[in-house]
C-alpha positions in Angstrom: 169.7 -84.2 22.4 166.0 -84.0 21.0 165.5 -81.5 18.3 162.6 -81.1 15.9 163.1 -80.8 12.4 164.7 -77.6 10.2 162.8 -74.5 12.2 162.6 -72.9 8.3 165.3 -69.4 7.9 163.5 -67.5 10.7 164.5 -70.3 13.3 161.5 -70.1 16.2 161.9 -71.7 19.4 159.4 -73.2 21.1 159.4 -74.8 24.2 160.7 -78.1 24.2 158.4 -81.6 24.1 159.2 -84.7 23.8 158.2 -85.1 20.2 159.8 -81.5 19.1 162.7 -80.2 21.2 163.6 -77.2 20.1 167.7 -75.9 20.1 166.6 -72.4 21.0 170.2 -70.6 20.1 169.2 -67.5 18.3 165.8 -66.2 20.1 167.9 -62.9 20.6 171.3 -63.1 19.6 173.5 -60.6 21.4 175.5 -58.6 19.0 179.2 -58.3 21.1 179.6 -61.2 24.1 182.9 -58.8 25.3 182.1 -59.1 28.9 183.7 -57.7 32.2 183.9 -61.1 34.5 185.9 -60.7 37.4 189.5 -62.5 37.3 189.9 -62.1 40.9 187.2 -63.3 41.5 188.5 -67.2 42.2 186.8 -69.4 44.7 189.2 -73.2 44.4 187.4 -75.7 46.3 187.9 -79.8 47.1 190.7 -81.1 44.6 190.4 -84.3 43.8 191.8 -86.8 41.2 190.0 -88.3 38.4 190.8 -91.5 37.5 191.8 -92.7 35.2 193.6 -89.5 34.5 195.9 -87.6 36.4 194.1 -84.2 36.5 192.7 -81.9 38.5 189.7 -80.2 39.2 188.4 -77.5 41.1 185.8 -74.6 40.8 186.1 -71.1 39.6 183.8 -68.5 40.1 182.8 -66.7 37.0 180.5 -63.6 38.0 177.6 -65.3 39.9 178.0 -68.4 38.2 180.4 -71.7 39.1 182.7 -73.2 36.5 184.7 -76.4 36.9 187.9 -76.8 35.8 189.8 -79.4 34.8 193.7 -79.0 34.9 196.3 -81.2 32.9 198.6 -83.0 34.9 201.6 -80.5 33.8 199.2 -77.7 35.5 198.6 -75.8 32.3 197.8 -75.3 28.8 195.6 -73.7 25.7 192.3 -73.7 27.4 188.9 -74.9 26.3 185.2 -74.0 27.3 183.1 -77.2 26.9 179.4 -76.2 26.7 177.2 -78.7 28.0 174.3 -80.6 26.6 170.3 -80.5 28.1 171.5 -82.7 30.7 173.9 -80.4 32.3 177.3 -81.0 34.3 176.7 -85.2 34.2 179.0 -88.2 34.1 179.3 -87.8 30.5 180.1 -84.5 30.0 182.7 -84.7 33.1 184.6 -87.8 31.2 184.8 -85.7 28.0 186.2 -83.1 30.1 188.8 -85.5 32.2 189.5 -86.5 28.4 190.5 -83.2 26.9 192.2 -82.0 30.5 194.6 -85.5 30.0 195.2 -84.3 26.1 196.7 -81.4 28.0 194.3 -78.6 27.7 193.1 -76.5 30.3 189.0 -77.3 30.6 186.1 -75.1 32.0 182.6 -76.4 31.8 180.1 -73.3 32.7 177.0 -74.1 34.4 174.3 -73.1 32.0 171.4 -73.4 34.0 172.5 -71.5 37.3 170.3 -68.8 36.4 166.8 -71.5 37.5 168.4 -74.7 38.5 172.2 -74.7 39.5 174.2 -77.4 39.7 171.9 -79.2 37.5 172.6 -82.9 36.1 170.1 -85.7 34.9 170.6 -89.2 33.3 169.5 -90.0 30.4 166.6 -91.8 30.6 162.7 -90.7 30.4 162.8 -89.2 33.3 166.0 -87.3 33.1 164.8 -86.4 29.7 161.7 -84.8 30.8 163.0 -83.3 34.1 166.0 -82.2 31.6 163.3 -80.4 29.1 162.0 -78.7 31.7 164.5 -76.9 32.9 165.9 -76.7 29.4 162.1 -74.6 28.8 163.5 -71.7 31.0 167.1 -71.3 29.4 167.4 -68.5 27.5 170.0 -68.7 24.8 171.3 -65.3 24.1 172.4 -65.8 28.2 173.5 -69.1 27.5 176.1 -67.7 24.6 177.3 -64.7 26.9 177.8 -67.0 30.1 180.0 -68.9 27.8 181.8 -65.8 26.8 182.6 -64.9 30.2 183.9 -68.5 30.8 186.2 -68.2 28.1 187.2 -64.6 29.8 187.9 -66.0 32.6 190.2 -68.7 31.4 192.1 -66.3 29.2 192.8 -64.9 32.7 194.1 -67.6 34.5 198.1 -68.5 35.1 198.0 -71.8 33.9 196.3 -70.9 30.6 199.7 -70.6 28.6 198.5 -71.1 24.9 195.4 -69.8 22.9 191.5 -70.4 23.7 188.9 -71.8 22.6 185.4 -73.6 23.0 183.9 -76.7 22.5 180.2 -78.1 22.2 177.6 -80.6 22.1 173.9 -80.5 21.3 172.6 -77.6 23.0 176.4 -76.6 22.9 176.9 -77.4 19.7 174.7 -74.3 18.8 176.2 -72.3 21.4 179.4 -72.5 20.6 179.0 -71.3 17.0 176.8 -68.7 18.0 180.0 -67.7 20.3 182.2 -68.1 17.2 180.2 -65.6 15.3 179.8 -62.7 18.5 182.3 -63.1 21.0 184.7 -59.9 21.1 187.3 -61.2 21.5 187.1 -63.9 19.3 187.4 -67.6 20.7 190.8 -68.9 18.8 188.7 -72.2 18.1 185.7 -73.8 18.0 183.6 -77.2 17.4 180.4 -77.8 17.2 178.8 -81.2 17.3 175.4 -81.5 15.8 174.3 -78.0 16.8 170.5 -77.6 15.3 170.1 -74.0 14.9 173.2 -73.8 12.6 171.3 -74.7 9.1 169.6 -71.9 9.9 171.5 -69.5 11.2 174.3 -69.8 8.4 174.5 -65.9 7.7 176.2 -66.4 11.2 179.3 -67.5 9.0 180.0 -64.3 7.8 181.3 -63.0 11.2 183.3 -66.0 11.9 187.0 -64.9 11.6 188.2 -68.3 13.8 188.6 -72.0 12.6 185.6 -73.3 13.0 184.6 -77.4 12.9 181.7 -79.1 12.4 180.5 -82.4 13.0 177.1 -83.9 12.1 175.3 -87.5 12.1 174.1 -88.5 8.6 171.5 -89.8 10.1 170.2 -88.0 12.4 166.4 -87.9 12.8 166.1 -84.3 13.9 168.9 -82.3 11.6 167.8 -83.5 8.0 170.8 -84.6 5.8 169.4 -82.2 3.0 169.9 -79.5 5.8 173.5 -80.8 6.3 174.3 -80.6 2.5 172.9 -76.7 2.8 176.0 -76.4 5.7 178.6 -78.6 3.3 177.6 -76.3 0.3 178.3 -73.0 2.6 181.1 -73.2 4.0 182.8 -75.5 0.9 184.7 -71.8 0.1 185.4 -71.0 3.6 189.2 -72.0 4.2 188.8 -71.7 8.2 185.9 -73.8 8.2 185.6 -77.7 7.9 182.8 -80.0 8.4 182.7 -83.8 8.8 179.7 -86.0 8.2 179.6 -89.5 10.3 177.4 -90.8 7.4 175.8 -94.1 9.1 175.5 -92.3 12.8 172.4 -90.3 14.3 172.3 -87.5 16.5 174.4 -87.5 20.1 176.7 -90.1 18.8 179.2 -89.4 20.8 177.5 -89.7 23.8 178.5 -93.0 25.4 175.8 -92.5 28.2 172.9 -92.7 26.1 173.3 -96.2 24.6 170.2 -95.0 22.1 172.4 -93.0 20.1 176.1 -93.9 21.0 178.0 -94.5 17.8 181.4 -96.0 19.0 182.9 -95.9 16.0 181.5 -92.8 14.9 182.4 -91.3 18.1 186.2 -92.5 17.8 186.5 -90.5 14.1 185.2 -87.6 15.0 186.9 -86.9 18.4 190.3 -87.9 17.0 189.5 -84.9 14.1 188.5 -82.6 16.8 191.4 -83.1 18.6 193.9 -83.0 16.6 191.9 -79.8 15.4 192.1 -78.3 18.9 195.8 -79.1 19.1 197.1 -77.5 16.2 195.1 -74.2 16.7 194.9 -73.9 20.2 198.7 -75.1 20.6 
């Protein structure tokens, strides 16, 4: 959720601090993210009902990696991969998840850092932050995106998956999901991206994007410049797949409910109903 101003057109990434957090996407962008997951593959363990919605949940496994899902209370649907923030499988991310899984999609939510820390999850204060970083420091992105691929894979595989599929992100996933947009083979059959850093720099990314594709940004958020926003708004203006809404008076992470520093209720409320609604008619 901390991100350091426009990295220029040749992003770099540094390791994270807690002045400059960098969204490290695009240190080596892989050129195809077609990967050969295992179906079969499919290790269900403790169901359990999350209130207050009448799903389920259980975990896949994806190569050597776990990933949650979260079914609909009909048992299926168009599927969605939800890529996690810096602060991994938390409370937060699990509510959006129990959220989308009640609006009748079928949810995974890979687990990004399995690869040094799995099973990884932090609050959101200093401490969280800083143990959050840290871990964050030994993620490599180009990884990150094809982990995310093979999630999607592996939901495309699944019985109950009966519509289309498509991915979802925030922060840290906001970048990886539009890098996934632009170099998944197959392609996803949607995608959002909440305030995603990397993306003002890594618009030539748009080019390869044959999917609808939405974004949504804070226009006031400290650590993607609205000027940098604009540069988005002005590039994709003549793209007909593409649409981009800016919360004008919200920062960055407002939809994050946990973190009361940047939670935009009303802000929040706008943008998930587009998002939705965007989901359901092309994932439906």
């Amino acid at each position: 959720m901390y991100f350091p101003q426009h990295p220029g057109p040749t992003p770099a990434f540094p390791r994270p601090t807690h002045a400059s957090y960098a969204m490290y996407v695009h240190r080596t962008a892989p050129a195809n993210c077609s990967l050969s997951c295992d179906p079969g593959r499919y290790r269900p363990e403790t169901i359990q009902l999350v209130e207050p919605h009448t799903v389920t949940t259980r975990v896949d496994a994806v190569g050597d990696f776990d990933l949650p899902v979260w079914l609909p209370a009909g048992g299926q649907g168009p599927a969605i991969v939800l890529v996690q923030e810096i602060f991994g499988l938390d409370d937060y991310l699990r509510s959006v998840a129990a959220d989308l899984a009640a609006a009748g999609f079928v949810v995974g939510v890979p687990d990004l850092f399995w690869r040094t820390d799995p099973g990884w999850s932090s609050g959101h204060d200093e401490a969280g932050l800083t143990a959050s970083m840290a871990v964050a420091a030994e993620f490599d992105p180009a990884l990150g995106v094809s982990d995310v691929a093979a999630s999607l894979a592996h939901l495309r595989s699944l019985p109950e998956v009966t519509g289309k599929a498509g991915a979802l992100g925030f922060c840290l996933g906001g970048s990886l999901a539009y890098s996934l947009a632009a170099t998944a083979s197959p392609s996803p059959d949607a995608v959002v991206s909440f305030y995603g850093s990397t993306v003002p720099a890594q618009l030539d990314l748009l080019d390869r994007i044959t999917c609808p594709l939405q974004f949504h940004f804070g226009g006031q958020d400290p650590y993607i410049p609205r000027s940098d926003i604009a540069t988005v708004e002005a590039a994709v203006a003549a793209r007909p797949n593409v649409e981009i809404h800016i919360q004008e008076q919200a920062g960055h992470a407002f939809h994050n409910h946990a973190a009361p520093l940047f939670h935009n209720p009303t802000a929040a409320a706008a943008a998930w109903q587009l998002a939705t609604a965007f989901l359901a008619t092309h994932l439906h």
